[in-house]
Residue, then its C-alpha position, 0 to 999 in steps of 0.5 A: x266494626x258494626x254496621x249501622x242503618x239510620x231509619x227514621x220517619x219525618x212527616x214535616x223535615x225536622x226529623x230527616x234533617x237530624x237523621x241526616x247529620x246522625x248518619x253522616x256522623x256514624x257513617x251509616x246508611x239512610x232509610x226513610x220509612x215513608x208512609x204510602x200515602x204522604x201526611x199533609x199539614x191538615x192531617x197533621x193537626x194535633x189540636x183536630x180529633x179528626x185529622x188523619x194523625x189524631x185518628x190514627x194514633x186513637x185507633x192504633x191504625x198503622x200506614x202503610x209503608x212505601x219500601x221495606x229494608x233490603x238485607x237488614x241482616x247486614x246491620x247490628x245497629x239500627x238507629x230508629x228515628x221518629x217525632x213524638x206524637x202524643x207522647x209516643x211514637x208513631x203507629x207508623x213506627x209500630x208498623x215497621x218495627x212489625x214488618x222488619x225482624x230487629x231481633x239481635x240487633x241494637x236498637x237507639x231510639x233517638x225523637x225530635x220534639x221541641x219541648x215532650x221528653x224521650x222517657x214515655x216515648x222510649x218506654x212505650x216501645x219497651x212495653x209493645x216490643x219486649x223481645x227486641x234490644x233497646x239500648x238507649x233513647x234520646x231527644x235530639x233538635x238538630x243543634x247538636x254537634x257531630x261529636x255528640x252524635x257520635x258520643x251517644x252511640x259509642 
């Protein structure tokens, strides 16, 4: 039986609540990729080109993660979770893909979004991350069942 990690970024709760039921259902273990310096509601605000996330997403800044996998090569899965954000992922999410080596592992993607499609989101991490092994990437909203979860996976 493979060993599965959940990692997932969560800057208002949405996502970690979601990763918390994927978890529970593929029995794996949690990891919060937790950006050092913690996003406010300000900083958030898609609709300022100013705020913190508007500037990091234009100029590819990427945060700086507070705690890093310990014994990733204990995993052959490794489930990445995340929130859309202008149609992509995260730079926070380039950053920990970067820091932690994934080669050989299987990689599910899974987003939390209520209405962006996983599709531009899932082919941005094809195009930046050609060498790694994507598997499947889905949208979740955290009203899914426990055997959908475990259906996807499987």
């Amino acid at each position: 039986m493979s060993r599965v990690l959940v990692s997932y970024f969560s800057a208002s709760g949405n996502t970690k609540r979601v990763a918390e039921k994927v978890v529970s259902a593929v029995n794996g273990d949690l990891f919060e990729i937790e950006p050092k310096e913690k996003y406010t509601q300000k900083d958030l605000d898609w609709t300022n080109k100013q705020s913190r996330s508007s500037i990091e997403m234009r100029q590819n800044i990427k945060p700086e993660i507070v705690n890093k996998v310990s014994n990733l090569e204990q995993y052959d899965t490794v489930i990445l979770a995340f929130p859309i954000w202008w149609y992509k992922e995260p730079t926070i999410i380039d950053g920990f893909l970067e820091e932690n080596d994934m080669t050989g592992k299987e990689i599910y993607v899974f987003v939390t979004s209520g209405s962006s499609p996983v599709d531009s989101t899932y082919n941005s991490l094809l195009n930046r991350f050609p060498k790694l092994n994507f598997v499947s990437g889905r949208r979740f909203t955290g009203i899914e069942s426990e055997e959908e979860y475990k259906a996807w996976i499987a």
